[in-house]
FIKOLZA-1660 file (N, C-alpha, C; in steps of 0.1 Angstrom, whole numbers, plus 5000, padded with zeros to 4 digits):
% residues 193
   i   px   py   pz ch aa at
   1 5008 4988 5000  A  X  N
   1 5000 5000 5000  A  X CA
   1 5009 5012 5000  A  X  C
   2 5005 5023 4992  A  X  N
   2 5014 5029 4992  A  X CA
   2 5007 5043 4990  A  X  C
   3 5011 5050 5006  A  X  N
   3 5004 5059 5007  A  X CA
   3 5007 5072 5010  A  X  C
   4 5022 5071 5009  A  X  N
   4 5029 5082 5012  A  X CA
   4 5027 5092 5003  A  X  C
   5 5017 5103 5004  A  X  N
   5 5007 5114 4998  A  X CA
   5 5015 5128 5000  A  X  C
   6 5019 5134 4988  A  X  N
   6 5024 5147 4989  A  X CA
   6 5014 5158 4995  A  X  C
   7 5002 5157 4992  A  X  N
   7 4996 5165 4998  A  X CA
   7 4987 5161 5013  A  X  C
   8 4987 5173 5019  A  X  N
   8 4988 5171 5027  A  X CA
   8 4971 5171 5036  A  X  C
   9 4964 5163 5034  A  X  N
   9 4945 5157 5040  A  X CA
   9 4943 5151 5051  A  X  C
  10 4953 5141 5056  A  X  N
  10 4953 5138 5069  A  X CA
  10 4943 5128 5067  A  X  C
  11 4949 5116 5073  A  X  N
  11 4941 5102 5075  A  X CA
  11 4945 5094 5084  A  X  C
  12 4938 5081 5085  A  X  N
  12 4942 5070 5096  A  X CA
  12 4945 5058 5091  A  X  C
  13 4951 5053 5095  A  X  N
  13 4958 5040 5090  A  X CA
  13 4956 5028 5105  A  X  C
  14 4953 5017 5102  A  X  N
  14 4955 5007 5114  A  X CA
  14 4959 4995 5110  A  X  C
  15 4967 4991 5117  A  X  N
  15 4977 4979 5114  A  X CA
  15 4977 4970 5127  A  X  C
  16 4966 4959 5121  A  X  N
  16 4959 4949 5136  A  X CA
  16 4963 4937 5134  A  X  C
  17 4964 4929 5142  A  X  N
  17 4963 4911 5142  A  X CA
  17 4969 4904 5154  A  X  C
  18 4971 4896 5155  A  X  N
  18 4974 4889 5166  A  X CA
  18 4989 4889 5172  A  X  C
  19 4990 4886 5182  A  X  N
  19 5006 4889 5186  A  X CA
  19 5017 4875 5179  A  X  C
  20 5025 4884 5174  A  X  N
  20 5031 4877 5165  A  X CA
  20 5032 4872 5149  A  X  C
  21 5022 4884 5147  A  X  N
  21 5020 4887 5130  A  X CA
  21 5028 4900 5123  A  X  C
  22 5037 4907 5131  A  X  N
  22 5045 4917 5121  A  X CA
  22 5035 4928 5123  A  X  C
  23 5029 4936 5131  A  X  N
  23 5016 4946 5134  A  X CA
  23 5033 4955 5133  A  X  C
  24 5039 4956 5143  A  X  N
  24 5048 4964 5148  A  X CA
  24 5060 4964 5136  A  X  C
  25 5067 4957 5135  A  X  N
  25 5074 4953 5122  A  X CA
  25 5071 4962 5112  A  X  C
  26 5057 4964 5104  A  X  N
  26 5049 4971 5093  A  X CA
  26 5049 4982 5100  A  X  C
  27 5043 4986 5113  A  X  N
  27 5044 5000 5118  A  X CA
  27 5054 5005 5113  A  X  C
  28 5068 4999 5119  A  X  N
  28 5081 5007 5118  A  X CA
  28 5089 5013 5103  A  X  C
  29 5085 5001 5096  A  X  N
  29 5086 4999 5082  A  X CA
  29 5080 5010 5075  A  X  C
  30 5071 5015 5077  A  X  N
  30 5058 5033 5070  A  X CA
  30 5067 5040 5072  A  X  C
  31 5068 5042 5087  A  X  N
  31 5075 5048 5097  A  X CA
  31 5088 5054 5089  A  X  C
  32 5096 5046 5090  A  X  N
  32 5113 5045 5082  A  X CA
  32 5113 5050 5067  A  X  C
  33 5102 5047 5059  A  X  N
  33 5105 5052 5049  A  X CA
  33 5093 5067 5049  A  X  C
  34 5089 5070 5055  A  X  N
  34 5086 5083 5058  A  X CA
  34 5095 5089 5062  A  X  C
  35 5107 5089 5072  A  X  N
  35 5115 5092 5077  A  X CA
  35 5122 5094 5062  A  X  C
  36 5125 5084 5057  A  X  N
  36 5137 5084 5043  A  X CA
  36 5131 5096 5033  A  X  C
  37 5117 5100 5035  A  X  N
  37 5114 5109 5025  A  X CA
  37 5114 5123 5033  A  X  C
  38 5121 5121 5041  A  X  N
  38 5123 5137 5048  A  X CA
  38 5108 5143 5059  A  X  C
  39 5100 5135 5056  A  X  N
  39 5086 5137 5065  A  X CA
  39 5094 5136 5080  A  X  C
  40 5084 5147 5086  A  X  N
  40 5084 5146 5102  A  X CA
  40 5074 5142 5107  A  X  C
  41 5085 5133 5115  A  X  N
  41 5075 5118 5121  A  X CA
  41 5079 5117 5134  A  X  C
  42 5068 5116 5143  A  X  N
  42 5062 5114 5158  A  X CA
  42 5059 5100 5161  A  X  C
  43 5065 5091 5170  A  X  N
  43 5064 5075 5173  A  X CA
  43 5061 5076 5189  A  X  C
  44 5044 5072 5193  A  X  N
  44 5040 5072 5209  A  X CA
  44 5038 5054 5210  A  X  C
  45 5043 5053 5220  A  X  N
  45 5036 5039 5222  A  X CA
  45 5031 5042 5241  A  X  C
  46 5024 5031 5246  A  X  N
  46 5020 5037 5262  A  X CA
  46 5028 5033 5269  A  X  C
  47 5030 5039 5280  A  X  N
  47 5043 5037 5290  A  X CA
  47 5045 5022 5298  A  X  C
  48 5036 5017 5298  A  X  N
  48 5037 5007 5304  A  X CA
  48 5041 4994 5296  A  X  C
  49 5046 4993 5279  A  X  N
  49 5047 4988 5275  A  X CA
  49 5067 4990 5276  A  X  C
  50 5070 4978 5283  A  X  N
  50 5090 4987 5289  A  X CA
  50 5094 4964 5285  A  X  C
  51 5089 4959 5273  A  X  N
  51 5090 4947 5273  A  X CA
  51 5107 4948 5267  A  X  C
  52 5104 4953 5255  A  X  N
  52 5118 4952 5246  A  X CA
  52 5129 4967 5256  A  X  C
  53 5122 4981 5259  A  X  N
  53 5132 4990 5257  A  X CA
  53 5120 4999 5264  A  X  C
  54 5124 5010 5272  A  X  N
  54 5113 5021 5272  A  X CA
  54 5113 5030 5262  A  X  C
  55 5119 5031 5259  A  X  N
  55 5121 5044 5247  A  X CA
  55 5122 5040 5237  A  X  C
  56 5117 5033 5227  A  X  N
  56 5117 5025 5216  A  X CA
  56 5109 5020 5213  A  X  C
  57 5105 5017 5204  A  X  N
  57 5093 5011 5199  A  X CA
  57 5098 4995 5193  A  X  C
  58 5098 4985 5194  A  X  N
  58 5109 4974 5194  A  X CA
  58 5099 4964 5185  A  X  C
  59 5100 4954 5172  A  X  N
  59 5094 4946 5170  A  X CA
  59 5105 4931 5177  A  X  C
  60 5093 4919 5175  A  X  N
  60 5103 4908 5178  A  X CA
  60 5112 4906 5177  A  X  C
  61 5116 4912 5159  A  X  N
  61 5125 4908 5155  A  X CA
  61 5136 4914 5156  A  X  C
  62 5136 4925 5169  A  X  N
  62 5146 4933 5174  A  X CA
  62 5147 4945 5162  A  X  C
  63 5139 4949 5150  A  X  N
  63 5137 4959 5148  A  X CA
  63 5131 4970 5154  A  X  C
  64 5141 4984 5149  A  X  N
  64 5134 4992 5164  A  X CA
  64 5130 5010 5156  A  X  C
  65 5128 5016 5167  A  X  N
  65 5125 5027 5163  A  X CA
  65 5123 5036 5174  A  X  C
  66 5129 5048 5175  A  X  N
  66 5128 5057 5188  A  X CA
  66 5113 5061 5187  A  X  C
  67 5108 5062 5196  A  X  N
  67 5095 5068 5208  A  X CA
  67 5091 5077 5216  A  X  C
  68 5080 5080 5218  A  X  N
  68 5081 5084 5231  A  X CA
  68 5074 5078 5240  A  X  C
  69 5071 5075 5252  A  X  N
  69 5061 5069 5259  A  X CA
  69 5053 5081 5266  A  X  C
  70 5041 5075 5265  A  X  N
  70 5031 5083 5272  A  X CA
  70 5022 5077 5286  A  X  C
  71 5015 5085 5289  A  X  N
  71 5010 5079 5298  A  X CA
  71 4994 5078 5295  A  X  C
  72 4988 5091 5287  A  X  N
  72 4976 5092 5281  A  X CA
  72 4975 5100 5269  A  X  C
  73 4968 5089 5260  A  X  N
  73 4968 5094 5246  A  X CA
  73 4960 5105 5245  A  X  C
  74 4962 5114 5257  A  X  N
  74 4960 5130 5252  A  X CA
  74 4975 5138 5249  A  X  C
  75 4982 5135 5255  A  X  N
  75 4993 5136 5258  A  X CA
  75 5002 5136 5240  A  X  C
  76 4994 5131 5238  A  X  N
  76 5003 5132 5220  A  X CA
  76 5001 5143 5211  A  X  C
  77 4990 5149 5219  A  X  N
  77 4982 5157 5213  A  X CA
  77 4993 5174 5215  A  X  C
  78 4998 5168 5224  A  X  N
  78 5008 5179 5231  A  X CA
  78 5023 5179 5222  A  X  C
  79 5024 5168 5220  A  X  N
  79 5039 5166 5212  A  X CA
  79 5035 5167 5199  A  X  C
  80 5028 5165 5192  A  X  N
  80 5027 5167 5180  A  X CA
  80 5023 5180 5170  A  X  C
  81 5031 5188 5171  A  X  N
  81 5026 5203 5164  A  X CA
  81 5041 5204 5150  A  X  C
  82 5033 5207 5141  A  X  N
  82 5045 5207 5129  A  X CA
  82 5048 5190 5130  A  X  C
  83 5040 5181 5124  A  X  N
  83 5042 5164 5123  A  X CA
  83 5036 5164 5108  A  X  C
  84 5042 5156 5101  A  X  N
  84 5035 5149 5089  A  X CA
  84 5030 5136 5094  A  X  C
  85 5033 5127 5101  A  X  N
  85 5031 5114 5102  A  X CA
  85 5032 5113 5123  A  X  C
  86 5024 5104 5124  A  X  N
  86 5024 5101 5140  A  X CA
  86 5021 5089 5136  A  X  C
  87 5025 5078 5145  A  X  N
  87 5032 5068 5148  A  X CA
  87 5029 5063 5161  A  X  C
  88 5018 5055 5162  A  X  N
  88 5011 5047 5178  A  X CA
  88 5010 5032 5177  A  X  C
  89 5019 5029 5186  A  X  N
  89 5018 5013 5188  A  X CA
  89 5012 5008 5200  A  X  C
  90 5011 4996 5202  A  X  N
  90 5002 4990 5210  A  X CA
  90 4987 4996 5217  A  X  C
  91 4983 5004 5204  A  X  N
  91 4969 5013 5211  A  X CA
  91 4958 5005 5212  A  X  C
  92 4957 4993 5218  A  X  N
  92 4952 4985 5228  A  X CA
  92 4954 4990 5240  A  X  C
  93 4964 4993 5240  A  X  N
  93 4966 4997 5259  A  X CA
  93 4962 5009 5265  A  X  C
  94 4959 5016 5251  A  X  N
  94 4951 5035 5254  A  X CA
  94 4938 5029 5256  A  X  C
  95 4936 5042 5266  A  X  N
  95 4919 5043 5264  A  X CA
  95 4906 5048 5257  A  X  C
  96 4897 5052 5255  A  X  N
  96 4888 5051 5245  A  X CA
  96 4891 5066 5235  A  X  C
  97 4899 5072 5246  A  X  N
  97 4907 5086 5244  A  X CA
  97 4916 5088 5229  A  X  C
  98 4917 5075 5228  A  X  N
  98 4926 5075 5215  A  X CA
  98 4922 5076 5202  A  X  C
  99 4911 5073 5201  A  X  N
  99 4901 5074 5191  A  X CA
  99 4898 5090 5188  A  X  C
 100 4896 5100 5191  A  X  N
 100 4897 5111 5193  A  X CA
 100 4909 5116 5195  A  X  C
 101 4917 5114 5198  A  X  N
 101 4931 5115 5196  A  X CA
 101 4934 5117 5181  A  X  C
 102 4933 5103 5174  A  X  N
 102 4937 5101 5159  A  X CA
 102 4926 5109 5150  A  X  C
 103 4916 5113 5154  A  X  N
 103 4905 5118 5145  A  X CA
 103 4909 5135 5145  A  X  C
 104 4913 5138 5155  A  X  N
 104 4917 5155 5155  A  X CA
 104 4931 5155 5149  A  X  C
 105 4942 5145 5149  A  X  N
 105 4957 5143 5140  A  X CA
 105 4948 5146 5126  A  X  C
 106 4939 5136 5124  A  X  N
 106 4938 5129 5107  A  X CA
 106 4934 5145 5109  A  X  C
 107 4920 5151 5114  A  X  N
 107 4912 5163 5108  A  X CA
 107 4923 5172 5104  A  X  C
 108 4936 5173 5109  A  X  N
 108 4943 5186 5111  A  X CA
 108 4954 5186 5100  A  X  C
 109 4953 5173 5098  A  X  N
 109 4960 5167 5080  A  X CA
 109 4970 5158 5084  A  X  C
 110 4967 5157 5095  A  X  N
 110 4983 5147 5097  A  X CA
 110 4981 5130 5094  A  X  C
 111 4987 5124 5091  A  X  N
 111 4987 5110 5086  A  X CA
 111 4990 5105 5096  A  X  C
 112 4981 5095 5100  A  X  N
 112 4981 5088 5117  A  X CA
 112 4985 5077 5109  A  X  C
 113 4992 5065 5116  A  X  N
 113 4995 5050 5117  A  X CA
 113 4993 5041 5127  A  X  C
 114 4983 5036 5133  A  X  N
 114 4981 5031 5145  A  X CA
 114 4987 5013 5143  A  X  C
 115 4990 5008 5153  A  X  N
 115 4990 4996 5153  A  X CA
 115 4991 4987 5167  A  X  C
 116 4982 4977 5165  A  X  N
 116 4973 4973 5176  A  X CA
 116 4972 4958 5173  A  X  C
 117 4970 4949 5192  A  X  N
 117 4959 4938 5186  A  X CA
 117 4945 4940 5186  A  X  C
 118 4942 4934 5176  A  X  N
 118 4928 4938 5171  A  X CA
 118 4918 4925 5187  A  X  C
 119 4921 4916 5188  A  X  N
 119 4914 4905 5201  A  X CA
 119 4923 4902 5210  A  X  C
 120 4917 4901 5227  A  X  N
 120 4929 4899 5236  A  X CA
 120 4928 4883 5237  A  X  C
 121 4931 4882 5246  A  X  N
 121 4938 4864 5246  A  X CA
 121 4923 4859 5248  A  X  C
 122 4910 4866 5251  A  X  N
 122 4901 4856 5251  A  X CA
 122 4893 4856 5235  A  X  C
 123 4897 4862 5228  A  X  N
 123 4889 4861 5214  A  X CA
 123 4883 4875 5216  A  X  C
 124 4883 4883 5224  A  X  N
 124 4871 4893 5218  A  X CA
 124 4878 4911 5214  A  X  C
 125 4872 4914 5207  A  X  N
 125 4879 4927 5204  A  X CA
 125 4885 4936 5215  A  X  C
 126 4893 4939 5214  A  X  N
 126 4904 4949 5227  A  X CA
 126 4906 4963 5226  A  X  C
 127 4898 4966 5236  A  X  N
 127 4900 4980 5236  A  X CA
 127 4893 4988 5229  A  X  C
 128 4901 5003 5225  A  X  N
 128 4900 5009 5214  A  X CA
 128 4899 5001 5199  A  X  C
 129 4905 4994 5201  A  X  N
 129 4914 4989 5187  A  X CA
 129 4893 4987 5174  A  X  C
 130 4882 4980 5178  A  X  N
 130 4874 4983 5171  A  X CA
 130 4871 4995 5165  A  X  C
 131 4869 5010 5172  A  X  N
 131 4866 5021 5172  A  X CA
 131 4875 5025 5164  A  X  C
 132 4888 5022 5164  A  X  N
 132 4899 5028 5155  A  X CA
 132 4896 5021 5140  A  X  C
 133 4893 5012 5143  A  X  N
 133 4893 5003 5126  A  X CA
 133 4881 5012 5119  A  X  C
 134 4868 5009 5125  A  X  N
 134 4858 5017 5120  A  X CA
 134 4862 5034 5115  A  X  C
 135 4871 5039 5123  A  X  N
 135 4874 5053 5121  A  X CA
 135 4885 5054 5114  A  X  C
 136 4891 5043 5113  A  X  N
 136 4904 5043 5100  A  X CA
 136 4901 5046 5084  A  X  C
 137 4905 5054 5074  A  X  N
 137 4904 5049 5063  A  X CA
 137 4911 5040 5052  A  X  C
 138 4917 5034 5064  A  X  N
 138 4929 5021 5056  A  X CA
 138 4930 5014 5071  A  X  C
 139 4929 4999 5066  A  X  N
 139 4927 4988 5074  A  X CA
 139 4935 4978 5068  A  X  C
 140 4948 4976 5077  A  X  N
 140 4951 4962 5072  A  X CA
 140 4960 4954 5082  A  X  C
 141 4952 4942 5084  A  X  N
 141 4951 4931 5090  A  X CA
 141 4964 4915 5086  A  X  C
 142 4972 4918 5099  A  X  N
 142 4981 4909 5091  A  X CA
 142 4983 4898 5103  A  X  C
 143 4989 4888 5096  A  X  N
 143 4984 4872 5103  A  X CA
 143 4996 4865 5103  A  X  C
 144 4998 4859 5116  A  X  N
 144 5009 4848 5123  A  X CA
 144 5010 4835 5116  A  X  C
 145 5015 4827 5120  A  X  N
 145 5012 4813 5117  A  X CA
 145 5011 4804 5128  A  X  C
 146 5002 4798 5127  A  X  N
 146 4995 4788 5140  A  X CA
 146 5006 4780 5143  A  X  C
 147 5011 4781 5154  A  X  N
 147 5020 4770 5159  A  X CA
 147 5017 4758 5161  A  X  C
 148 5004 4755 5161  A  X  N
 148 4999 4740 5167  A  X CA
 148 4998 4734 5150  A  X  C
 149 4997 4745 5141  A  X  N
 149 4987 4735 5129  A  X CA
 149 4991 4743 5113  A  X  C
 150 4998 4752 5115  A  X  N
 150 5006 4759 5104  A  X CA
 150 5000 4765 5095  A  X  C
 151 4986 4771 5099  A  X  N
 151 4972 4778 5094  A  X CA
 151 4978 4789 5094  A  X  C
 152 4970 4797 5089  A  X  N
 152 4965 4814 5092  A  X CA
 152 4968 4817 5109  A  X  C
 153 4972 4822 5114  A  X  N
 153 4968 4825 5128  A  X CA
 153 4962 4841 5133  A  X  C
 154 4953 4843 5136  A  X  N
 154 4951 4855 5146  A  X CA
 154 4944 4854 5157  A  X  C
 155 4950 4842 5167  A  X  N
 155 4947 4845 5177  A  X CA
 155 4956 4846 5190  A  X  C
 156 4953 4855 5200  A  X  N
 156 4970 4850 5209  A  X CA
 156 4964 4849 5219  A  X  C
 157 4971 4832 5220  A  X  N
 157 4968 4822 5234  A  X CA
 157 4977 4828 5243  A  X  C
 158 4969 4826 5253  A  X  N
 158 4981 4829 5260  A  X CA
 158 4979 4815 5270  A  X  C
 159 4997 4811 5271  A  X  N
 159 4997 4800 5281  A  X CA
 159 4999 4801 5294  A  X  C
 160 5000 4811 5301  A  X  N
 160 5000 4807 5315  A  X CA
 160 4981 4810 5320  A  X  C
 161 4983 4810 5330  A  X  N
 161 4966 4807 5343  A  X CA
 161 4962 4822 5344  A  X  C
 162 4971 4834 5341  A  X  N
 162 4967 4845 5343  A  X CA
 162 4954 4856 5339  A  X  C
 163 4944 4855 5344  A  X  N
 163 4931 4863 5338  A  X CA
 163 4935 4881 5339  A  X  C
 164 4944 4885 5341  A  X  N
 164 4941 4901 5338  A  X CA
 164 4945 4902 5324  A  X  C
 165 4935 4911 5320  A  X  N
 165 4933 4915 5305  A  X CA
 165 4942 4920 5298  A  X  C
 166 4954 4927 5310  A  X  N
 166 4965 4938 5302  A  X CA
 166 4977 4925 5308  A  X  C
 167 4983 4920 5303  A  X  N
 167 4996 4914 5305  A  X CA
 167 5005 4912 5296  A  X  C
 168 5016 4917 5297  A  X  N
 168 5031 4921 5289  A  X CA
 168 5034 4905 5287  A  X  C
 169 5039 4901 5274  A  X  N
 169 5045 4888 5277  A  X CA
 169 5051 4886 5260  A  X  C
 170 5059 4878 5261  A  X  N
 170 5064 4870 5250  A  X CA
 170 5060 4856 5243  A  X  C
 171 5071 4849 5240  A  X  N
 171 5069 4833 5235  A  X CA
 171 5067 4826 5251  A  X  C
 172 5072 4830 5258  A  X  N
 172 5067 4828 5266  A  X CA
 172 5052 4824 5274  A  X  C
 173 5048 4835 5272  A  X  N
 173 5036 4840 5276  A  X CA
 173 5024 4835 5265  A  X  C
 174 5026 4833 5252  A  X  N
 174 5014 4836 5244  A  X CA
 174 5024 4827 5232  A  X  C
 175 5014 4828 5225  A  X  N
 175 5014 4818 5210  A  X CA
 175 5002 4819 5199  A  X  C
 176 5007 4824 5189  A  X  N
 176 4995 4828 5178  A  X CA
 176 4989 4813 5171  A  X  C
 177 4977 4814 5174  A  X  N
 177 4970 4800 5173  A  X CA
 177 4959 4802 5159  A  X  C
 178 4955 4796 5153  A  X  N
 178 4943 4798 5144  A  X CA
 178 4931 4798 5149  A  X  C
 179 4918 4798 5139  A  X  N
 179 4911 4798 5145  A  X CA
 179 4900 4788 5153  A  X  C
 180 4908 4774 5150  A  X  N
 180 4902 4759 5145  A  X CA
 180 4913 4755 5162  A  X  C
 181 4925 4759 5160  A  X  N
 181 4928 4756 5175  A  X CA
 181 4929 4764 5186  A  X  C
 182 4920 4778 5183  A  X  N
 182 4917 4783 5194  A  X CA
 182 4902 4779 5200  A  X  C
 183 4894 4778 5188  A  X  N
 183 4877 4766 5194  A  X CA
 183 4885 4754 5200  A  X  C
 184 4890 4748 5196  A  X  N
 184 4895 4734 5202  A  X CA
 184 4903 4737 5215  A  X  C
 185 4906 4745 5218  A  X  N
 185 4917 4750 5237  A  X CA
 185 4905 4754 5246  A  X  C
 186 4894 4764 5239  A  X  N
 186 4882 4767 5244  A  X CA
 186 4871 4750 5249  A  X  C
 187 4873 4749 5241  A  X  N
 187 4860 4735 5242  A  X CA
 187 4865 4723 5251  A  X  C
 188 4881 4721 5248  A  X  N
 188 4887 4710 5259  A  X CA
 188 4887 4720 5274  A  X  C
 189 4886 4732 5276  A  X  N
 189 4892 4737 5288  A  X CA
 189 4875 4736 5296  A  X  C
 190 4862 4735 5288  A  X  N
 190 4853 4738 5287  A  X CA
 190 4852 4725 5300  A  X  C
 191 4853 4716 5288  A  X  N
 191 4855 4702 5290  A  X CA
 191 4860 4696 5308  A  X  C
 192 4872 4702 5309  A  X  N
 192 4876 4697 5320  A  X CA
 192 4873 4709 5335  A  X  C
 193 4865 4717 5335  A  X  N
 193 4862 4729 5344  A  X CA
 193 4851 4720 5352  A  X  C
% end
């Protein structure tokens, strides 16, 4: 897709899927070659996300990109005056704030990039991340590979016992499953409760 627009309209962009599909990876990638075309570019992610680096925006694959962290996606609203492009990762973890956030960037002409998981570890949409898709005018959705069964994957299991909805984790923590074996983890767990 290729969107890097000389003129200057201001839009939204969202880059969703499960943990472990290159969401972040693609962020950085717009990102970088915006940068290579001389555009000034703004990169927030939320503060509490300090897995790879605090100041950086980090994919798996140890590709990175300087940041800033925030605390509340009002707060971007503050950093960003004179931006071509802003740059938000993990906006799952913002609150509903962020949606209005990226709608006053896009109105004011600036080219937003958001990138998020679109479902948390129980299957159901996270967060903001719905409200952004709806309010994006480019959506694109990219996909892991099922570790159990070498499918499509967008979903992230997570394997440990932990029920809070916000938790930081790795390969450790999680594994991008399809959608054939995330019914099948659901229905056996069903099964033995």
């Amino acid at each position: 897709m290729f969107l890097e627009n000389a003129s200057r309209k201001g839009w939204i962009e969202v880059i969703c899927g499960s943990m472990f599909s290159g969401k972040t990876e693609e962020l950085i990638r717009r990102l970088k070659r915006a940068k290579f075309a001389n555009q000034k570019v703004e990169i927030f992610k939320p503060r509490i996300d300090v897995r790879y680096s605090e100041e950086e925006v980090v994919s798996h694959d140890a590709n990175a990109i300087r940041s800033t962290p925030v605390d509340s996606a009002r707060n971007i609203l503050l950093m960003t005056s004179d931006v071509d492009i802003v740059g938000i990762d993990e906006a799952q973890f913002f609150d509903d704030g962020i949606i209005e956030v990226c709608r006053e960037l896009a109105d004011s002409g600036v080219r937003v990039i958001v990138a998020g998981l679109d479902m948390d570890y129980t299957g159901k949409p996270f967060g903001p991340m719905p409200a952004l898709m709806a309010t994006a005018e480019y959506v694109t959705k990219v996909h892991a590979i099922c570790v159990r069964c070498g499918n499509l994957a967008h979903h992230s299991h997570r394997l440990t016992q932990d029920e809070k909805l916000v938790m930081l984790g790795e390969t450790d923590s999680y594994e991008a499953i399809c959608r054939h074996c995330f019914k099948e983890l659901v229905r056996n767990r069903k099964e033995t409760e």
